[in-house]
DRENFIZA-680697 format. One record per residue (C-alpha): residue in one letter; residue number from 0; x, y, z. Coordinates in nm, 3 decimals. Each point is the difference from the previous one (the first is absolute). Layout:
// residues N
<pt A NUM <X Y Z>> ...
// end
This chain:
// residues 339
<pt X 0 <10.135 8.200 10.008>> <pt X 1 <0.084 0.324 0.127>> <pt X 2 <0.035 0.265 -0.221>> <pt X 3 <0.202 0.338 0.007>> <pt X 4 <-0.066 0.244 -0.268>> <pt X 5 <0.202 0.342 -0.020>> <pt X 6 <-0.174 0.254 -0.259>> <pt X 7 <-0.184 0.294 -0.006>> <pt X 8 <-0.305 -0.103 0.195>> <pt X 9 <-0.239 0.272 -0.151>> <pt X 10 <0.053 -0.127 -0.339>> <pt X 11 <-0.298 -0.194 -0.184>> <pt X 12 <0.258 -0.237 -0.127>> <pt X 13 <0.105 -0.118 0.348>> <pt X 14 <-0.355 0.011 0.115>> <pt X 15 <-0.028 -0.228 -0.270>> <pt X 16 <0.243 -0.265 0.111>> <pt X 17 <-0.047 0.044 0.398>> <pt X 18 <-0.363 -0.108 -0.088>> <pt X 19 <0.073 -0.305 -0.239>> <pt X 20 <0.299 -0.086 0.294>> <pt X 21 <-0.215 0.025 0.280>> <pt X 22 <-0.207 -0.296 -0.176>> <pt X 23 <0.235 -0.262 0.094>> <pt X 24 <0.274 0.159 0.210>> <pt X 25 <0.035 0.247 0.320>> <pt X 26 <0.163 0.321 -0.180>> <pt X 27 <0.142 0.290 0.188>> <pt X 28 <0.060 0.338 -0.196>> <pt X 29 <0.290 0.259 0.070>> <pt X 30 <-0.058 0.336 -0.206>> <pt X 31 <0.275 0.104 -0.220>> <pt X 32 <-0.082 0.335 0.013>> <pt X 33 <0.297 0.193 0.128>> <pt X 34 <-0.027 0.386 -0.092>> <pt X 35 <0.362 0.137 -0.097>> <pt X 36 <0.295 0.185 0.139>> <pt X 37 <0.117 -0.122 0.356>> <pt X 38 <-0.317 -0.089 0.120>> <pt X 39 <-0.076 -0.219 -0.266>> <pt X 40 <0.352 -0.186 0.106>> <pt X 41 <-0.062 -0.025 0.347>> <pt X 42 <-0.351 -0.154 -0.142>> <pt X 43 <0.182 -0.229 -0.180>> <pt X 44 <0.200 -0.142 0.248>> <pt X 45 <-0.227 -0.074 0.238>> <pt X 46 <-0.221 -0.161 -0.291>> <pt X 47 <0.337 -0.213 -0.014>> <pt X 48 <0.005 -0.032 0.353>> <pt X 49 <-0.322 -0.111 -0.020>> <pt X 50 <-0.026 -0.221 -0.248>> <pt X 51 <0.314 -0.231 0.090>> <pt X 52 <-0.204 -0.030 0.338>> <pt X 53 <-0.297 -0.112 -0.171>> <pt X 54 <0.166 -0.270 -0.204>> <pt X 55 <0.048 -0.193 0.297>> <pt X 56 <-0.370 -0.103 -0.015>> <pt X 57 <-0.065 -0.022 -0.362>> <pt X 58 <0.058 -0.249 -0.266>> <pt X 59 <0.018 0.208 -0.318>> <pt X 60 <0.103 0.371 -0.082>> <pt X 61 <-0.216 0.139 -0.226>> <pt X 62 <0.130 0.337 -0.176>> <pt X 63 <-0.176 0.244 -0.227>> <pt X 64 <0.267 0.115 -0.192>> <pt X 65 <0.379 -0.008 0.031>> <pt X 66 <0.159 0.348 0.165>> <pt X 67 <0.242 0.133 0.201>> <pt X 68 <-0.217 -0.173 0.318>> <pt X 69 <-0.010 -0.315 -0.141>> <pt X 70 <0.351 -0.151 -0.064>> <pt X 71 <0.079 -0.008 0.431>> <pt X 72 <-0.302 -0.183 0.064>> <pt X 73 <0.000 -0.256 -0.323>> <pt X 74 <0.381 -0.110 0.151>> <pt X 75 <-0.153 -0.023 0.320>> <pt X 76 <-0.283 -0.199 -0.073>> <pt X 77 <0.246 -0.235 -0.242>> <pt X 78 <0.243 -0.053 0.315>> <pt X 79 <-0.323 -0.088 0.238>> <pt X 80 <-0.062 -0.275 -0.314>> <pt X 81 <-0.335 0.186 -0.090>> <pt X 82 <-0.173 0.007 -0.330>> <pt X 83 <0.050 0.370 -0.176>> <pt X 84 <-0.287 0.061 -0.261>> <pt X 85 <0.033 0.411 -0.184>> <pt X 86 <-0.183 0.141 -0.211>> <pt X 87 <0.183 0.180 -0.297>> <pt X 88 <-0.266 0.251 -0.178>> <pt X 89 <0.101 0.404 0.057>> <pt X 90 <0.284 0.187 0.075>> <pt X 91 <0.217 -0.289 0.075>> <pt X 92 <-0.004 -0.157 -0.394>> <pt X 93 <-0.118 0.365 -0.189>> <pt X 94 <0.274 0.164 -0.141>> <pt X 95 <-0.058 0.342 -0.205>> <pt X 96 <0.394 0.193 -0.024>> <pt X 97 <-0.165 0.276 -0.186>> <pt X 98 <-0.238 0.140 0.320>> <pt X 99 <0.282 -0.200 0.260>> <pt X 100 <-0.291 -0.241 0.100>> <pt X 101 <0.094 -0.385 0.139>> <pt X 102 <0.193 -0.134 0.247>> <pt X 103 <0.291 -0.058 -0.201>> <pt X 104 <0.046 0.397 -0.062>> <pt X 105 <0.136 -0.049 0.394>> <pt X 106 <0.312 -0.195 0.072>> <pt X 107 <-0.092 -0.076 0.347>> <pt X 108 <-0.369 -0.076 -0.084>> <pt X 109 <0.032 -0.199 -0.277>> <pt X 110 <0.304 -0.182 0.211>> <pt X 111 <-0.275 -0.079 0.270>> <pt X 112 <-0.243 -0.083 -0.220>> <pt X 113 <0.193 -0.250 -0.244>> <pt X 114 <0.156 -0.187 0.329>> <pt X 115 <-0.422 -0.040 0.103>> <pt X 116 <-0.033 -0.125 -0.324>> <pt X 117 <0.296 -0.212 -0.014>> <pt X 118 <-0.033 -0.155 0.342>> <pt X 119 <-0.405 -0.035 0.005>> <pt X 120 <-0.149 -0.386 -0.020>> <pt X 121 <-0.267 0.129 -0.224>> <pt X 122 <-0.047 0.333 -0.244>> <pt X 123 <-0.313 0.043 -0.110>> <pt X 124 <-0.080 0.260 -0.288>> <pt X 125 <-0.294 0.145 -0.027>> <pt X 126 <0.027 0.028 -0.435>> <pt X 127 <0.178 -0.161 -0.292>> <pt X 128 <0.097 0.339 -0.044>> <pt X 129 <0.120 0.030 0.396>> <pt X 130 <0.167 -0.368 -0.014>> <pt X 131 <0.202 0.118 -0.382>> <pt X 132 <0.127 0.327 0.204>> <pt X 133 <0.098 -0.241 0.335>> <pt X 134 <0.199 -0.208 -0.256>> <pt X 135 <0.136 0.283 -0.189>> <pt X 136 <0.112 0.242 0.285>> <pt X 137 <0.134 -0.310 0.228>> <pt X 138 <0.170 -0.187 -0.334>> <pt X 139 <-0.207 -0.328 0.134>> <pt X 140 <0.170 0.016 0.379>> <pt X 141 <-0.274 -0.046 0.181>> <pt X 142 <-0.209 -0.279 0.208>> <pt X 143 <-0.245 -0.190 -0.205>> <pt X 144 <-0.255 0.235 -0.122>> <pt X 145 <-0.390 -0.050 -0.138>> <pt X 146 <-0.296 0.200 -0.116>> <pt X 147 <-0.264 0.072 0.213>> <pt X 148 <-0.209 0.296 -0.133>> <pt X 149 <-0.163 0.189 0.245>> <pt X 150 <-0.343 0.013 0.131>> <pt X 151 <-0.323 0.242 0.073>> <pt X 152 <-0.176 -0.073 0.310>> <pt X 153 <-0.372 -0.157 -0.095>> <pt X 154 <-0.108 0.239 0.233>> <pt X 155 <0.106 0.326 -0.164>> <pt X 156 <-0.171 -0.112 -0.320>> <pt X 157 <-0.352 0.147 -0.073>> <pt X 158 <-0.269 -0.280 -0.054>> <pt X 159 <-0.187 0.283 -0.251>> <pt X 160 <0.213 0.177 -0.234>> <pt X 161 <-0.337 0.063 -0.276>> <pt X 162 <-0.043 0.375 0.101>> <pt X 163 <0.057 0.196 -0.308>> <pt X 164 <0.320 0.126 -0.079>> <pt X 165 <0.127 0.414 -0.045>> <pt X 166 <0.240 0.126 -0.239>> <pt X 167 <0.247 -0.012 0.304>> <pt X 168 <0.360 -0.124 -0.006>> <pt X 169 <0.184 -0.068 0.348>> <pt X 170 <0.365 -0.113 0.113>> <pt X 171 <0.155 -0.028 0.338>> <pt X 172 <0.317 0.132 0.087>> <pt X 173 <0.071 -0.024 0.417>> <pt X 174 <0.369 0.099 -0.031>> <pt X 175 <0.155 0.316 0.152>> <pt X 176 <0.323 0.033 -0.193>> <pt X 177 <0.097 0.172 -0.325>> <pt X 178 <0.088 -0.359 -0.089>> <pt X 179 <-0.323 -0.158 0.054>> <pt X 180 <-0.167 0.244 -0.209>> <pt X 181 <0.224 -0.037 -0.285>> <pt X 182 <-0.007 -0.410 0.023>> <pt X 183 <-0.386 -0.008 0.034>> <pt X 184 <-0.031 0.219 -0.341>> <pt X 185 <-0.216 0.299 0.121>> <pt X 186 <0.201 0.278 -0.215>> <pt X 187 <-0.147 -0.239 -0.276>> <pt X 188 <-0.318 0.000 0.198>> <pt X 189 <-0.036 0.342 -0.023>> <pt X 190 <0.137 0.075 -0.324>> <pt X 191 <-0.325 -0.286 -0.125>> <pt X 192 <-0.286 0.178 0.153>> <pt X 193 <0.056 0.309 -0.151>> <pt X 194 <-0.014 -0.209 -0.339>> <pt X 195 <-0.335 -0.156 0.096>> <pt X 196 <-0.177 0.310 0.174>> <pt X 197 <-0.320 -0.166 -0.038>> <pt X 198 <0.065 -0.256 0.274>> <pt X 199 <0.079 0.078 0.339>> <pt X 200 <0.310 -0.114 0.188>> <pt X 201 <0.062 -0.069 0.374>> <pt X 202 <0.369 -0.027 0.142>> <pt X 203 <-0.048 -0.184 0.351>> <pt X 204 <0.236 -0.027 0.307>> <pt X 205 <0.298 0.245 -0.107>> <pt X 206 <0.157 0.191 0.356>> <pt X 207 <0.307 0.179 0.028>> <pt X 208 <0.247 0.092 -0.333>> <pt X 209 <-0.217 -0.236 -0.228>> <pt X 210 <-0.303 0.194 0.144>> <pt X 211 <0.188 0.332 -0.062>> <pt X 212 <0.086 -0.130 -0.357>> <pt X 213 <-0.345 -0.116 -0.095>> <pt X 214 <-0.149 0.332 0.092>> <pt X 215 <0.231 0.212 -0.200>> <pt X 216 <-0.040 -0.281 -0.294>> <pt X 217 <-0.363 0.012 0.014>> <pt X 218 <-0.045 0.391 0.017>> <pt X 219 <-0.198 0.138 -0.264>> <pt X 220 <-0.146 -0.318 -0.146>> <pt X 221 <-0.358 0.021 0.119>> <pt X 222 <-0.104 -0.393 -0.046>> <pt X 223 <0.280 -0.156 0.318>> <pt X 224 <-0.100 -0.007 0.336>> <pt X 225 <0.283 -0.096 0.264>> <pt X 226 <-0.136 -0.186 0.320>> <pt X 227 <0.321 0.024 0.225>> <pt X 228 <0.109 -0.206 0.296>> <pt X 229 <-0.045 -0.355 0.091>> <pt X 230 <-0.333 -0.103 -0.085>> <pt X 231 <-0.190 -0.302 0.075>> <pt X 232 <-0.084 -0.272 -0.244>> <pt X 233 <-0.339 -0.061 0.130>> <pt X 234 <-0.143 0.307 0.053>> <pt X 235 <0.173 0.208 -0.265>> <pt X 236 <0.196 -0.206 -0.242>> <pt X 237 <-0.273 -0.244 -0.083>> <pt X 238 <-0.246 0.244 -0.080>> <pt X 239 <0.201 0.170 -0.238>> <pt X 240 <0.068 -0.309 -0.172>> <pt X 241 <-0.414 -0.117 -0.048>> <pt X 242 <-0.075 0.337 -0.172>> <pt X 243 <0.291 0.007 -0.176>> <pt X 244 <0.065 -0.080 -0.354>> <pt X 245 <0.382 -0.065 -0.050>> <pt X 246 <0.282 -0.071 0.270>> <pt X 247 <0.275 0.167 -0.127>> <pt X 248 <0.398 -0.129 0.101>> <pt X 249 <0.243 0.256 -0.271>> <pt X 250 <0.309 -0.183 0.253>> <pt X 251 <0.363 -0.050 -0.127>> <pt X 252 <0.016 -0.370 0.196>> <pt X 253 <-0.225 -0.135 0.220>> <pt X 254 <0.086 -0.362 0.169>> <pt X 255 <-0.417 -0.067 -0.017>> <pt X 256 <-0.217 0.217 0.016>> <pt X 257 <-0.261 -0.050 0.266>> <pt X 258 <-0.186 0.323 -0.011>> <pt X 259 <-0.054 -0.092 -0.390>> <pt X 260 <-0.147 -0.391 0.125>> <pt X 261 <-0.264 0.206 0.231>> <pt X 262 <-0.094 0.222 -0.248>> <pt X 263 <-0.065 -0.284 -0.222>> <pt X 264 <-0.231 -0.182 0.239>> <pt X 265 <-0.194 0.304 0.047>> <pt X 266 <-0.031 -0.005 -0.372>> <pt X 267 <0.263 0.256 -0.084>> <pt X 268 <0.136 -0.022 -0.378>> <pt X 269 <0.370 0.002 0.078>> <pt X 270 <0.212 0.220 -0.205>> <pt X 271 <0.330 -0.047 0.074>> <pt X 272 <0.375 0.014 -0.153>> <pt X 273 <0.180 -0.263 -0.093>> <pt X 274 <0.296 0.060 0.328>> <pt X 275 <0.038 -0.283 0.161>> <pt X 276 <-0.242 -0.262 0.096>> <pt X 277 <-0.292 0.201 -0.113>> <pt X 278 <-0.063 -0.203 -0.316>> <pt X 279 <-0.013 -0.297 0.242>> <pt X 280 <-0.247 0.153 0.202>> <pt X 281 <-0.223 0.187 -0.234>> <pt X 282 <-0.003 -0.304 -0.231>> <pt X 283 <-0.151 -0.025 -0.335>> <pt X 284 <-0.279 0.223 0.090>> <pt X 285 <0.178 0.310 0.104>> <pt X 286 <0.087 0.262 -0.214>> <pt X 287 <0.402 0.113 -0.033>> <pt X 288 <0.188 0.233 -0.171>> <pt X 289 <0.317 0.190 0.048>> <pt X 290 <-0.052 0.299 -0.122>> <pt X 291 <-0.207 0.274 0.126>> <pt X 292 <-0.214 0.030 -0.293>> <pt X 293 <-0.043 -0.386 -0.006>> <pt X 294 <-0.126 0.056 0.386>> <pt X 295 <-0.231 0.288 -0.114>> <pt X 296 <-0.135 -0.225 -0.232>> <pt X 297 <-0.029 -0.315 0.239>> <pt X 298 <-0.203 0.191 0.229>> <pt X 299 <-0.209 0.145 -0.233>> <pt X 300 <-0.101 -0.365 -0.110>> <pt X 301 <-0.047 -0.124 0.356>> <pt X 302 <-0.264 0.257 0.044>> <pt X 303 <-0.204 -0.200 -0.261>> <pt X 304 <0.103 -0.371 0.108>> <pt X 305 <-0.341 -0.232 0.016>> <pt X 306 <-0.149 -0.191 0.267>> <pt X 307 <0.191 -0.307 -0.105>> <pt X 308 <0.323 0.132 -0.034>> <pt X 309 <-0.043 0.128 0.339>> <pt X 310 <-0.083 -0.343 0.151>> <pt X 311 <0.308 -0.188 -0.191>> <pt X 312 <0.235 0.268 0.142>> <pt X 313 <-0.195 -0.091 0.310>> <pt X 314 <0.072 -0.382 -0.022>> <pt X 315 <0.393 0.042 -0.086>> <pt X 316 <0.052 0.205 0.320>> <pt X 317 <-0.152 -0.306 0.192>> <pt X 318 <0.296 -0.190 -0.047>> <pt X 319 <0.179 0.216 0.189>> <pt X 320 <-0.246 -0.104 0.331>> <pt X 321 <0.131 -0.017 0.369>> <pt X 322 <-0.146 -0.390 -0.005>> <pt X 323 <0.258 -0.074 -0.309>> <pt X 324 <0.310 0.202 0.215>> <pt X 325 <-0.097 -0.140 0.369>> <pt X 326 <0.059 -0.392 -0.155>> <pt X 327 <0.285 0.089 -0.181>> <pt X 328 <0.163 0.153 0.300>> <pt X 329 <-0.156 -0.229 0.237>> <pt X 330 <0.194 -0.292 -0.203>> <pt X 331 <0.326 0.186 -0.022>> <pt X 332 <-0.018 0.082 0.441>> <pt X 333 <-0.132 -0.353 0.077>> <pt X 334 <0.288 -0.178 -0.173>> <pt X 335 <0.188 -0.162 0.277>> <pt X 336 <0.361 -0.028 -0.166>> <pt X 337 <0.222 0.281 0.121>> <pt X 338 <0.278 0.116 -0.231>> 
// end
């Protein structure tokens, strides 16, 4: 089958499923990536434009996320009798009132984005936690949804992760908005590594107002380091992670997690909250708390965690492998039924 997937195409998480696609099917990706203001409209609508065009030769539409772009071409694709698979796991099912954060904050968003759900052959969450809020925020209107957690590429994952460890703690925060920074817990960040100034802490991938905010956050506590900017996995990321002790992720809700799964196959001990579907993803080997001093204290253990707790965190990330998503997806796209 043909394949059209709309998402953005720089994203590991669409890398992820235009690899595991391309296994069976003929996929063709259309970025999502639309900058703002009247630009980003006229963007947009020739995405639109685009799209509608493309479904003429395709078989399934396959959307990462549900937005304002994708409720035109989901009705589109339904009229043409094609299959409509989405992927509900950010913006479109988070909902946080108290820093204006989800789709549903926006009438006309969260409009577009319940119709995609709604009118969709297939949702497919990428949590428990991410399939409760799709339930929750939609009250159960919605296509047949499923889990299908998502996967690391194999070929992002070290094969040696035995170098020994620093009394370093690391978390990843791309965003550029005041509400990204707030979401992705780096006040709390912050506010931890001045508690533990024994270990150092890295901040990676902040630009714009988060960047602004981590800088002013971070001044005067001599143990953070802020790499700005978006950063590769490979060359930068990764690295961090194998000398690294602890993977730190202080966020109010996160849908999964996938910084925190390739921390923990680089044999980062994940310390985490408990927003979201971070217990999920952390599992039974992570350490949690909710409270800064809790944190302080979960990182100060991590520092000390033994070679075997290392490779059991190691073995519970697995699960969450690209092999594991590509059948699960490749069994939801190949099923022939439309509806």
């Amino acid at each position: 089958m043909r394949v059209l997937l709309i998402g953005p195409q720089r994203s590991t998480f669409v890398a992820t499923d235009v690899a595991g696609l391309s296994h069976r099917h003929r996929v063709t990706v259309i970025n999502t990536v639309f900058g703002t203001g009247l630009q980003g409209a006229m963007r947009m609508l020739g995405f639109t434009l685009r799209v509608i065009a493309s479904l003429v030769t395709h078989d399934v539409l396959y959307c990462w996320f549900a937005d304002y772009h994708t409720l035109v071409p989901t009705l589109m694709a339904r009229l043409m009798g094609k299959r409509v698979i989405v992927i509900a796991g950010g913006y479109d099912v988070g909902y946080l009132p108290e820093i204006n954060y989800g789709a549903r904050m926006r009438p006309l968003r969260w409009f577009c984005t319940r119709q995609t759900f709604r009118y969709a052959s297939m949702v497919l969450a990428v949590s428990d936690y991410a399939k409760r809020q799709l339930d929750m925020l939609t009250e159960g209107r919605h296509a047949p949804a499923i889990v299908v957690y998502n996967g690391v590429l194999s070929q992002f994952v070290p094969s040696d992760i035995s170098a020994p460890r620093e009394r370093l703690a690391v978390t990843v925060c791309q965003g550029d908005s005041r509400t990204e920074y707030l979401r992705k817990g780096l006040p709390r960040f912050m506010h931890v590594a001045k508690m533990v100034p024994d270990v150092q802490f890295v901040v990676i991938g902040p630009t714009g107002v988060a960047l602004d905010m981590a800088r002013r956050d971070a001044a005067g506590i001599d143990n953070v380091t802020i790499i700005p900017g978006f950063v590769s996995l490979k060359d930068v990321i990764i690295p961090l992670y194998l000398r690294a002790s602890a993977y730190c992720q202080f966020s109010i809700e996160e849908t999964f997690g996938m910084v925190v799964v390739e921390s923990m196959l680089c044999g980062c001990v994940p310390v985490t909250t408990n927003g979201g579907a971070l217990p999920e993803v952390g599992g039974p080997h992570g350490l949690r708390a909710d409270s800064d001093e809790g944190l302080a204290d979960a990182v100060r253990l991590a520092m000390e965690r033994q070679r075997h707790d290392i490779d059991a965190i190691v073995r519970h990330a697995q699960q969450f492998s690209d092999v594991r998503r590509r059948e699960a997806v490749l069994g939801v796209v190949g099923t022939n039924a439309t509806g």
